[in-house]
Phi, psi and omega in degrees: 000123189248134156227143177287141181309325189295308179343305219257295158332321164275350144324298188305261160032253156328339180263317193317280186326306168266007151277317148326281199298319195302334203250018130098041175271145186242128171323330170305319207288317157345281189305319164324324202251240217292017186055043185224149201307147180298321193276003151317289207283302177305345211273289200286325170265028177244007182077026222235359215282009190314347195240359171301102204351186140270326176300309183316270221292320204300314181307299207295281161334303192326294230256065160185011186152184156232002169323317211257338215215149193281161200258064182240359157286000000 
């Protein structure tokens, strides 16, 4: 399996959107909870995030959880 840094990011992406949703988060709330723009945030549960930060995305996980990430933030 070769998947491209982008692949895997629109991978990310998508799980990101459906754990978001599961733990019952809205993207307002999402951009609300980590200062980062709602088209941001959509832009990132549509698989779309290749230009997105790394603080961006840590931020993003932060604010639904430590599920995806070691609890060293």
């Amino acid at each position: 399996m070769n998947n491209s840094n982008l692949d895997i990011v629109a991978t990310l992406g998508k799980r990101y959107q459906v754990y978001r949703k599961n733990m019952g988060y809205t993207q307002s709330e999402i951009a609300n909870l980590t200062g980062i723009s709602v088209f941001t945030v959509s832009s990132f549960d549509k698989g779309a995030g290749a230009g997105l930060s790394l603080s961006n995305m840590i931020a993003l996980f932060k604010a639904i959880g430590q599920g995806y990430l070691p609890n060293i933030f």
